[in-house]
Structures are given as structure tokens and as C-alpha cells.
PANU-85738 format. One record per atom (N, C-alpha, C): x, y, z. Coordinates in steps of 0.1 Angstrom, whole numbers, plus 5000, padded with zeros to 4 digits. Layout:
<nodes>
XYZ;...
</nodes>
This chain:
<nodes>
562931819059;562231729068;560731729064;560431589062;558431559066;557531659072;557131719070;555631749077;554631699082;554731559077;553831479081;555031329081;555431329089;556531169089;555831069093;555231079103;553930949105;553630889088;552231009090;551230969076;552530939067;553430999060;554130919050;555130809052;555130779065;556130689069;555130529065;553730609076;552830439071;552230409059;552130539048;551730499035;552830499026;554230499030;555330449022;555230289026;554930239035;555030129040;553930039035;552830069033;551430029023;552230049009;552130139007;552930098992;554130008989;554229978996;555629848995;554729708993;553629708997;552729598995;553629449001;553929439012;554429349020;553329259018;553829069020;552829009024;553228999039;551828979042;551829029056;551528879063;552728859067;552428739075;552928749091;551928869098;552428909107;551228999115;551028999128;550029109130;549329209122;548329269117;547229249125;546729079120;545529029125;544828969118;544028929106;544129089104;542829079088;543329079077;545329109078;545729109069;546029229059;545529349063;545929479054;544529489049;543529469060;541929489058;541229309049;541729249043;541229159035;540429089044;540729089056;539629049065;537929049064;538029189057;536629249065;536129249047;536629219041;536829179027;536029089021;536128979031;535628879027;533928819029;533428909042;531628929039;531029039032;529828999033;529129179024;529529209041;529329179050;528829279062;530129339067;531329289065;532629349064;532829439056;532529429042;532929489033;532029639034;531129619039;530329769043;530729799057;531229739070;532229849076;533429859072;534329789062;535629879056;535629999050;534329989045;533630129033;533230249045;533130249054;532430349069;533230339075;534630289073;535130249087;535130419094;536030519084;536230649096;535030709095;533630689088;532830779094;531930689107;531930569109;531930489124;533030549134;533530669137;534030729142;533530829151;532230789159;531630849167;531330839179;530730929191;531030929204;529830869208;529330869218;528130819226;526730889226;526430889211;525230959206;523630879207;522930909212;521430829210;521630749198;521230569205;521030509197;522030389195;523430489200;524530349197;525130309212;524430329221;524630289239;526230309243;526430279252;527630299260;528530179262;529830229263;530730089262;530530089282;530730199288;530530219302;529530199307;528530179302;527030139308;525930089298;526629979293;526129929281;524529899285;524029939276;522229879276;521329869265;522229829257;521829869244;522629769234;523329819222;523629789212;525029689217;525729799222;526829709229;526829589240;525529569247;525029539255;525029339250;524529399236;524229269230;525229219222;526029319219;527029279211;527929159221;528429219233;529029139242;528329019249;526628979247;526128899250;526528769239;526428829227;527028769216;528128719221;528728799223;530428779225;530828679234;530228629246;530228579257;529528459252;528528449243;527828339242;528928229235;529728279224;530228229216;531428149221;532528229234;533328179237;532828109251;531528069259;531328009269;531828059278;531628189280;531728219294;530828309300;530528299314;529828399325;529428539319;530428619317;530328739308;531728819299;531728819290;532728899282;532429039280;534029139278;533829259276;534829309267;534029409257;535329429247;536229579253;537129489250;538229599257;539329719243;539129799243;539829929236;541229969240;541829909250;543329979254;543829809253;543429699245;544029619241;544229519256;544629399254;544829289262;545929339278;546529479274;547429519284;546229589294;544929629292;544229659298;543129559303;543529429300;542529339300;543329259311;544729259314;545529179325;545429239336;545429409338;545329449342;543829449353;543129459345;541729449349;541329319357;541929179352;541229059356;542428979371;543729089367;544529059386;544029219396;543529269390;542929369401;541929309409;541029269399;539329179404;539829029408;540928999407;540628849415;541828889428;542828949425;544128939438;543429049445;543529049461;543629169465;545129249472;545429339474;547029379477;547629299491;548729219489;549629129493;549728989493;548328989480;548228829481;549528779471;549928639479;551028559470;550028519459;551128479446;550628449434;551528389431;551328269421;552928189415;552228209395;553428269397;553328329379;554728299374;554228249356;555128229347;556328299344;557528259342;558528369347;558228489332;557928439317;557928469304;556828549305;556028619314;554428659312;554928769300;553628859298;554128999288;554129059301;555029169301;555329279310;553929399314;552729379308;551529439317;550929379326;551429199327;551329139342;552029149353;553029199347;554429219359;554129359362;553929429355;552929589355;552229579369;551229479365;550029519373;550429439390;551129359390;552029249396;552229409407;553229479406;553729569409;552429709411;551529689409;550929799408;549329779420;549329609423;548329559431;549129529443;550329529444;552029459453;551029359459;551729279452;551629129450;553029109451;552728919457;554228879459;554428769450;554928769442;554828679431;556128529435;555628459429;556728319430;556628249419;557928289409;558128269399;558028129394;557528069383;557427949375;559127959365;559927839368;560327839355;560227779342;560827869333;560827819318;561327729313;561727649299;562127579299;562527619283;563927619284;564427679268;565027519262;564127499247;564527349238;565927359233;567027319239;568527319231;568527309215;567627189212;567827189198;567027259187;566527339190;565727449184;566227609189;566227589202;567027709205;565727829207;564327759213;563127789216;562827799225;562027949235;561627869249;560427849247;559927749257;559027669258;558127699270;557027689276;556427659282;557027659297;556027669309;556327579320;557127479323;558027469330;558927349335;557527269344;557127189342;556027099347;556427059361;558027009362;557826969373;558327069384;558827169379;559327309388;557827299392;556827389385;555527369385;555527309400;555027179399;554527059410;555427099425;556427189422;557327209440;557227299440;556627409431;556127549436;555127509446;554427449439;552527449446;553027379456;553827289458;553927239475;554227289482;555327449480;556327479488;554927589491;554127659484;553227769481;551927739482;551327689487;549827629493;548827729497;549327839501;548827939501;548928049494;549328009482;548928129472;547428149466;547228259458;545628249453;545428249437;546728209434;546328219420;547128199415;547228149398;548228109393;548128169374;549028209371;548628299362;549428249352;549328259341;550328159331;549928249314;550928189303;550828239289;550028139279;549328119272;548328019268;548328119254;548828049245;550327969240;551328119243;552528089240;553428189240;553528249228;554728349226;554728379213;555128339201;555628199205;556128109192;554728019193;553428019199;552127959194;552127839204;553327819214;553527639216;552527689232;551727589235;550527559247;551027489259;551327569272;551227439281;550327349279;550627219294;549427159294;548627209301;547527339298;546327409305;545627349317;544927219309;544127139319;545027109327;545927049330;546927019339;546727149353;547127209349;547727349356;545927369363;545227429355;543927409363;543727309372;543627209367;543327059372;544127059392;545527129394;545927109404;545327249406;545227339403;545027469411;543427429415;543127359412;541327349415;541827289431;542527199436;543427149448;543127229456;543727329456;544127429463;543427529463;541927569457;541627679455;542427779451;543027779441;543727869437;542827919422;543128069417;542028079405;543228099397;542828019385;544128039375;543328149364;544728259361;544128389350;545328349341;544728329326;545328319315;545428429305;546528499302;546928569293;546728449277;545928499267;545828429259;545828519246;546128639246;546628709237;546628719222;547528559223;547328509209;546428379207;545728369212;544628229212;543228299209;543128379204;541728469202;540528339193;542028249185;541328209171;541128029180;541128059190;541427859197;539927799201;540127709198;538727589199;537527639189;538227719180;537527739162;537227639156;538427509162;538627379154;539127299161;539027189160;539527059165;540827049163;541127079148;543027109146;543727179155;543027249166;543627399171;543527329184;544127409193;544327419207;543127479216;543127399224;541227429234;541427549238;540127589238;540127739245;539827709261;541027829266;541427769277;539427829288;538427869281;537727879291;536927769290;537227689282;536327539278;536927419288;538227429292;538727409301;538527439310;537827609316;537927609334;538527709338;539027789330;540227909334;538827989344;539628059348;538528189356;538328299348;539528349347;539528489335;540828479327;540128509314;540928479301;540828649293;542428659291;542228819283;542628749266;542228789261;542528759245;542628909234;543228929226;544028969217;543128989205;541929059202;541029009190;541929069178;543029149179;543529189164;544829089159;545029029169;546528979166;546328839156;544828739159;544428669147;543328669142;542428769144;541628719140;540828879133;539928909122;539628999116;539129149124;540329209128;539829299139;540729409140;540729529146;541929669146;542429609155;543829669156;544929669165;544229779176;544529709188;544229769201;542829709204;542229609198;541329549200;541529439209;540929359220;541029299230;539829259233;539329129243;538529049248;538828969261;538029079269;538728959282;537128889291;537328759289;535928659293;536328639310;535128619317;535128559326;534328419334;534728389340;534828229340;533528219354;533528109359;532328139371;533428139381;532028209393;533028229410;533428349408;533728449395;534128589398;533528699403;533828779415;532828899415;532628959401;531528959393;531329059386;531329189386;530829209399;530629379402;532229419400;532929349404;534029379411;534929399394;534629339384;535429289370;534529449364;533429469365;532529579359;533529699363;534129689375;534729849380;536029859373;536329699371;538129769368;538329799355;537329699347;537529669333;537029849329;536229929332;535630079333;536930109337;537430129350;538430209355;539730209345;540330079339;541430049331;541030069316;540230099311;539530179300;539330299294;539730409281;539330489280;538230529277;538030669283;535930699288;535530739276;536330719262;535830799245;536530619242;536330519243;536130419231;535830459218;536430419213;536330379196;535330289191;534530379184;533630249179;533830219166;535230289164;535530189149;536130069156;537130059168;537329959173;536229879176;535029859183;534229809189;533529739181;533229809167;532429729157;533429639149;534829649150;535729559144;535729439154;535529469169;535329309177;533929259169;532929309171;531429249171;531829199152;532129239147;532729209136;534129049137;534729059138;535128929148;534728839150;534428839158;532928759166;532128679161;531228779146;530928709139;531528629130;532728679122;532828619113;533228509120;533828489134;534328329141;533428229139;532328289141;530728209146;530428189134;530528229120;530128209106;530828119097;532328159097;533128119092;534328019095;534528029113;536028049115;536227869115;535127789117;536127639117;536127599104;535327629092;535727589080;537027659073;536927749074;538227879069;539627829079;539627799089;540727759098;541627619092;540427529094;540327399086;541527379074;540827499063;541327509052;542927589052;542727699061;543827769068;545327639073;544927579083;545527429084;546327379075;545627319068;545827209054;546727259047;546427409047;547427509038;548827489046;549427559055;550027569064;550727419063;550427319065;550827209066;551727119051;550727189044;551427149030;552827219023;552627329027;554027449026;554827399034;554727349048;555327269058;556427189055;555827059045;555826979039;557427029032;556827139025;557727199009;558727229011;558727329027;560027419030;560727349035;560627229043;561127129052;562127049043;561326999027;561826929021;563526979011;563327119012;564527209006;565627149015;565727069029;566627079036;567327189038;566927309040;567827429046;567227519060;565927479055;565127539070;564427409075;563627499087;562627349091;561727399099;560427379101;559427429105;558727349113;558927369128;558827319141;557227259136;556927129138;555327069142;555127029155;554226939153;553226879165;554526749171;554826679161;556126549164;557526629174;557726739166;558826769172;558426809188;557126889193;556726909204;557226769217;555926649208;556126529213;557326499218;558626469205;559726419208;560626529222;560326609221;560826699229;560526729243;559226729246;558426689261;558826579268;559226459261;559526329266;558326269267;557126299262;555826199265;555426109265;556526019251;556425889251;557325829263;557925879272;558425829286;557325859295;557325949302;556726009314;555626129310;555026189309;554526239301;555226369315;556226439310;556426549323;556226669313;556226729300;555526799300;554726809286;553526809283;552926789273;552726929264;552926979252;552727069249;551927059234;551327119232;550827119220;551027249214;550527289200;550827429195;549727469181;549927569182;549127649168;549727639157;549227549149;549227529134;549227619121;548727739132;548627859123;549527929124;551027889131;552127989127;553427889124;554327919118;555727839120;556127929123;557127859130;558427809141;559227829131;560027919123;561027889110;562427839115;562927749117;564327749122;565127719113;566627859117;567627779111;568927729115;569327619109;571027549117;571827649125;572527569134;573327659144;574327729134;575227829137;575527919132;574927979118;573527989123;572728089111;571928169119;571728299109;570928369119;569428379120;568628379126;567628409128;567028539119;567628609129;567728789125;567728789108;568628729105;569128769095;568428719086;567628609085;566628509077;564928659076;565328719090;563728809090;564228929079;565628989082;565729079068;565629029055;566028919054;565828919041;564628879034;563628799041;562228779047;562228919036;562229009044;561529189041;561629269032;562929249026;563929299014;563029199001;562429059003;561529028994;559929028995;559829149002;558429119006;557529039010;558029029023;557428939028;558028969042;556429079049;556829049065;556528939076;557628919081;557128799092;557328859108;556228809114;556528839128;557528899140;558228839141;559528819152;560528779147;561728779153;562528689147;563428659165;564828529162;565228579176;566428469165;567528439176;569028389170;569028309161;567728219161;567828079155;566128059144;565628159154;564228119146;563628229141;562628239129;561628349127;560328269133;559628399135;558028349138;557028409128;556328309115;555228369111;554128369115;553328449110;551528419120;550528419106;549728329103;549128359092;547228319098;546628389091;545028399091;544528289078;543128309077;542528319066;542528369056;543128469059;542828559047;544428569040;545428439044;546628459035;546128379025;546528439012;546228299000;547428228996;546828108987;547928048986;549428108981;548828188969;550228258961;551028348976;550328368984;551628378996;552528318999;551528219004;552628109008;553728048998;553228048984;554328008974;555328108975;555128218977;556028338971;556828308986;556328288997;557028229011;558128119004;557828039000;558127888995;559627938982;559227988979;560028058963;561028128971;560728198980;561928308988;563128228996;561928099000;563228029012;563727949002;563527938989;563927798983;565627888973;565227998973;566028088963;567328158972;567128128986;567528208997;569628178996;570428218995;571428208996;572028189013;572128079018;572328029032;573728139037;574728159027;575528189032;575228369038;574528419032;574128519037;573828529049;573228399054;572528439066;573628379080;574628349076;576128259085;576528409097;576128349110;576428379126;576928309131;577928379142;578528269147;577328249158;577428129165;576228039173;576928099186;575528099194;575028189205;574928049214;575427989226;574527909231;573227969242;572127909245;571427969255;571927899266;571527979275;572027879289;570827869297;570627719303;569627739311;569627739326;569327909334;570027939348;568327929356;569427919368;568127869376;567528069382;566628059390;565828189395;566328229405;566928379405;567928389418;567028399430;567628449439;566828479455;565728589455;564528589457;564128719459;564128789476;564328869474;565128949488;563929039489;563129109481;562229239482;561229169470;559829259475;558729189464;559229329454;558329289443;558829409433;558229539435;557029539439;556529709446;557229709456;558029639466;559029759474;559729789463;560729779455;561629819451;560829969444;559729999440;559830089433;560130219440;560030249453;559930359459;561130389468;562130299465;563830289472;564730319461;565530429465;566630509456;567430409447;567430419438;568430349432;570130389428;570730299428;572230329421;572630249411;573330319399;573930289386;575130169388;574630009386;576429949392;576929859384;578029889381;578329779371;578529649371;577829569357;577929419359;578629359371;580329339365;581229269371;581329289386;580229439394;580629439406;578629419416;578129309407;576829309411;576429169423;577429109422;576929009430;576629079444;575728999451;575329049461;574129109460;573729219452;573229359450;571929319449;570629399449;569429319447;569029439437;568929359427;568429459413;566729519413;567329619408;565729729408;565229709395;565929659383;564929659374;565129459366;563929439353;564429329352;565229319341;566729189342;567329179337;567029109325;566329069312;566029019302;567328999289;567928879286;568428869274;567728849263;567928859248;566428859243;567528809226;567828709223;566528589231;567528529244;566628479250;565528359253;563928429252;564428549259;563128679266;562728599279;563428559281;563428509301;564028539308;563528619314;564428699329;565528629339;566428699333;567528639340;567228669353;567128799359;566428869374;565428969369;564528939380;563529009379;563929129390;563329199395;563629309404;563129289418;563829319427;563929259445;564929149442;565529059433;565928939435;567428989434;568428889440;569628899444;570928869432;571528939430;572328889420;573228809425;573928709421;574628619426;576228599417;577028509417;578128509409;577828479397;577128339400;576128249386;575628379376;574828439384;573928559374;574728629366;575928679374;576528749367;577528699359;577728579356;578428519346;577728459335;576228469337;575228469329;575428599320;574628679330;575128819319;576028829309;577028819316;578128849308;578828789295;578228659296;577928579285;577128659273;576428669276;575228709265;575728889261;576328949270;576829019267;578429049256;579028919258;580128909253;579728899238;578528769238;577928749224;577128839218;577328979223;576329089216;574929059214;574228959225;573028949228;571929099229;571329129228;570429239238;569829209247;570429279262;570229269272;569729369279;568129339278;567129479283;567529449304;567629569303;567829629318;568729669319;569929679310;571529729314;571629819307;572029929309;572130079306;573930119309;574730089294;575830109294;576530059300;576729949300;577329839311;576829839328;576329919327;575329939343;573929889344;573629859361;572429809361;571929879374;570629919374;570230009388;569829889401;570129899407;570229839420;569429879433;568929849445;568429889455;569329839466;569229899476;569729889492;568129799502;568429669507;567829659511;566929729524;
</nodes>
């Protein structure tokens, strides 16, 4: 056995020399690569591995160095004030529903959030009223908000205080933002955007607006996932109308009191290079992307979701009921029904070449600046050389079910006994944890909500198809007593 299994697990994995078409952003450092002022903190990065010494100010009481770095930071994305955050975007959701909900306010949130909203959801007991999703049949992709679910939440919900949504999801595709603002402004409602993966938005006109250019209140963003930065790096801006005092406590409280200032100079690093570089390099980034587009598309064996297919799919040229747009900087890989998904990402890997995600039907890549072209060809060469029959599954349908009853908010349930019960005997029961098949990654039940017959012939579906179905523990699911 290893002595060290970590360190040789991740420098066997460097040595594989993957192209990396997949988190972080910089690409296996080439990020920081590409200024002199990068390339002199790649060279320091671990000796910038120091505490709160005279000279380099406080991430907790910034007055100084950092002080300005985040003035920077805020100047650049247009907002009130920004702060760089070290425990990543899961500490940045956290932070911005503590400072705007206070405990028992209703909130109507996206059913697909990441699970540190549903976290904090539960941790501020909040009563949430779920948005539904909207999964594309012929892609076999979920999408965005149901727009017009949307429009009978807010009537039935008038008195909620906020509305919290994914800005883009993890396949890149964008509600319509303004929209969603536009009515929450109605109602005084403050809308908080998880934007995670939009770090790199309104860089360019080709790209998707940044949702604070729009109006959002508070926006958490993701600085390593595209853009030249460490992993666990994060940025959450705030919009006007926010207590600041009130954002200064939590974003400190939800924070560790020893920050990393290898982390901290990889945001201010960021930052700049956005402000230097990032709409010509994106631009170019684009063009690229679109032209491989082009190439893979034309093999007829795969196909790489655009801007048209969005269109055709929304219905816009009818009614415009829901408009979506998307990031140009990743494909959507899809392949034909009875092919796998999955199985398109291993072999992705086996040729080096890591990609993102994968789920039944689709891969997800994510690409920067800093991929060059011979990537994308060696991309282009892999899918062109690919033997289809390899990748032959039998076809999965998704189903699209409606949101069961909720019976208890989700912080009651944490503090009520639970019991182990099996699928087939769940109707009725009000489940303690959430039931997730994956894919769609849309909650079948979330927790307090009621299982019904429907639900559980949902399950059981996806179970039959050897789906993974996060929340069932051996054919069992933990349950509460009202």
C-alpha cells in the first residue's frame, strides 16, 4: 500500500497529460501562463502561502491590499460591493440567503438549485415553493424554469421575499433572467442568482449578460470553474437595497478565519486578466468552438446542442413562453437514443481527453481560453475515429412528473425520527430526505413532501432502468411521521 496515495494518485493523474476540457479554468495552470504577471505567481504560487502578516491586510477586515483588490473586483462586474470568497460559491449561497431571508420567510426557488441552497434553505427554515423544471425530450436535457409554472407560482405566492434561481445550469443553457427579475420587481421580491458557472458572462456580446447588469440583488459566482483561478475560489457581488452590514457578517461568519492567499491572489489575478484580456480571448474562444461545432456535427454521429436548437425548442417563434439562451463556451455533446452518454465520457478518457459530466444521452464539455486549437482537433479526431457501436444502451425515457404535496417545510423534518421504508410501500409517507434520479438531477421529492402512487411509479421506473437514484439506500427510503 501507498504512503502517500493522495500525492501519487494526483501526480499519476498529471502524468497522464489529459486535455482538460473540464474544470478548473486555467486549464492545468496555462492560465496564469499566459501574462508575465501570471507567470510570476505560478512561479511563487506556494511560497504566497502566508497568513496575515504586516503589509498584506486582512481578508476579515480588509484595509489594505485586499481592500482594493475587491474594489477592483466590484468595479469590474458593476456592483455595490464584491467579496472574494475561499470556501467556494457553497459559501457564497450561503452567505447571500442568510443576509437577505430572515427565518420563516417563504421563498419560491428552482427545483434543480445546487444542494448548498437547499442547505442553507434548511439551515435559515425557510419555506420554500418549488419552481418547476422543464426536461427537452429530444435531447434528453433539463432545461431551465417552466416559465409558465413560473407566472402561477407568483400569483398563488405574493408574499414571498425572494426568488432564487440557476443562471445558466450545468449544461451552460440561461433562463430568461430579465424576465424573472422584471416580475419579481412587482412584488418586491429580491431575486438571488446562483451563477457558479457564469464567472466569464457579459466578457462579450457572444455570451450571456451578467445577471448583475440586469438587476439581480446578490450574485455568487464560481471564479475557478471558467475562468484563470484555484479551485475553491468564488465571488459573490452585491446588488443595491442590500444590508451591507448585514452581507459583511455572514460572508466573515461562512468563511475560514486562515484564507489562502494563494487562493486570493488567483481571484485578483482573474479579475485582471477579465479586464485585460477576456472579450478578445472569449471572441476568439467562440469562433473556435463554433467551427469544431461545425466539424463534429458534420460526421453525423454526434451533435452539439446551439443557439437554433434552444430557439426551436422554447417555442419563440410562437409565443415566446420560454426564451433561453446559452454559453457558447461549452457543448452540449449528444448522442442518438439508445447510445450512451456515459459511455461516450469513458472513452472521451481512455483517449485523453477529459470532459466534464456526462448523463444518459449527453456529455458536457467546458472549454477556456487557454484550450488551443490542436485540442479541439484531437477532440474532432476522437469523435470522428469513435466506433458508435461501443457506445449502444438501451434508451432510458425521462419522465416529466409533476411536484408532490409538501406536508412539512424541510427544517421540520430534520429533527423528527426517521424510518427505513420501502419503495413499493411509500405512498402516503412524507419523505425525510431528497429523492434525486440522476439524470435528469431533478428531484423527484424533496423532503416534508408527500409521496404519492404517481411518485412511486416514477421511482421505480428509473430504478428498473438502473438509473441512480440518490436518496434510496438499498431499496429503502427514510421517511418522517407527521
Amino acid at each position: 500500500m501507498s504512503k502517500l496515495p493522495l500525492v501519487e494518485g494526483v501526480l499519476k493523474y498529471i502524468k497522464e497529460k489529459n486535455i482538460p476540457f473540464s474544470m478548473p479554468g486555467h486549464k492545468g495552470g496555462l492560465g496564469f501562463l499566459k501574462t508575465l504577471q501570471g507567470r510570476e505567481l505560478y512561479e511563487n504560487l506556494i511560497k504566497g502561502d502566508i497568513t496575515e502578516v504586516d503589509g498584506v491586510d486582512n481578508l476579515h477586515c480588509a484595509e489594505g491590499i485586499i481592500k482594493e483588490s475587491q474594489k477592483l473586483l466590484s468595479e469590474y462586474y458593476g456592483s455595490i460591493k464584491s467579496y472574494f470568497l475561499v470556501n467556494g460559491s457553497t459559501s457564497g449561497n450561503l452567505a447571500m440567503i442568510f443576509s437577505c431571508f430572515n427565518e420563516g420567510d417563504k421563498i419560491i426557488v428552482e427545483r434543480n438549485c445546487h444542494r448548498s441552497i437547499f442547505n442553507a434553505i434548511i439551515m435559515r427554515k425557510l419555506k420554500p415553493v418549488y419552481i418547476k423544471n422543464k426536461i427537452n425530450s429530444k435531447y434528453d436535457a433539463p432545461f431551465p424554469l417552466d416559465k409558465e409554472h413560473f407566472l402561477y407560482l407568483i400569483n398563488k405566492n405574493k408574499d414571498a421575499k425572494g426568488i432564487i434561481v440557476t443562471y445558466p445550469n450545468y449544461y451552460g443553457i440561461c433562463l430568461d433572467l430579465r424576465y424573472v427579475i422584471e416580475i419579481a420587481r412587482k412584488y418586491n421580491m429580491k431575486v438571488l442568482v446562483d451563477s457558479a458557472h457564469g464567472a466569464h458572462f457579459g466578457s462579450s456580446m457572444l455570451l450571456p449578460e451578467s445577471p448583475l447588469k440586469m438587476g439581480a440583488d446578490m450574485v455568487v459566482m464560481s471564479a475557478h470553474k471558467t475562468l484563470p483561478s484555484l479551485t475553491q475560489t468564488a465571488f459573490l457581488h452585491v446588488g443595491e437595497g442590500i444590508d451591507i452590514s448585514k452581507v459583511d457578517f455572514y460572508v466573515s461568519a461562512f468563511l475560514s478565519t486562515s484564507p489562502s492567499y494563494m487562493l486570493l491572489c488567483s481571484m485578483d489575478y482573474a479579475r485582471f486578466y477579465m479586464e485585460e484580456y477576456g472579450e478578445n480571448d472569449y471572441e476568439k474562444l467562440i469562433e473556435l468552438c463554433q467551427f469544431y461545432r461545425e466539424k463534429i456535427n458534420s460526421l453525423n454521429k454526434f451533435y452539439v446542442l446551439g443557439p437554433e436548437d434552444l430557439r426551436e425548442m422554447s417555442g419563440i417563434y410562437d409565443k415566446d413562453i420560454n426564451k433561453y439562451t446559452m454559453d457558447l463556451t461549452r457543448y452540449i455533446l449528444n448522442v442518438p437514443k439508445d447510445y450512451s452518454g456515459h459511455k461516450l465520457l469513458e472513452y472521451l478518457r481512455v483517449n485523453k481527453i477529459q470532459a466534464e459530466m456526462s448523463d444518459s444521452r449527453n456529455v458536457v464539455l467546458i472549454f477556456s481560453p487557454f484550450n488551443s486549437q490542436q485540442e479541439f482537433k484531437a477532440l474532432y479526431i476522437a469523435l470522428k475515429d469513435c466506433d458508435m457501436n461501443t457506445l449502444k444502451q438501451e434508451y432510458v425515457d425521462l419522465i416529466d412528473y409533476d411536484i408532490p404535496v409538501s406536508l412539512m417545510h424541510p427544517y421540520e423534518v430534520m429533527d423528527r425520527e426517521k424510518t427505513m421504508v420501502e419503495v413499493r410501500n411509500l405512498e402516503g409517507k412524507i419523505s425525510a430526505v431528497a429523492i434525486v434520479p440522476y439524470p435528469p438531477g431533478i428531484p423527484i421529492v424533496m423532503p416534508g413532501e408527500r409521496i404519492d402512487e404517481h411518485t412511486i411509479a416514477v421511482i421505480e421506473y428509473y430504478m428498473r432502468c438502473n438509473v441512480t437514484v440518490l436518496g434510496i439506500n438499498e431499496g429503502k427510503v427514510a421517511i418522517v411521521e407527521k
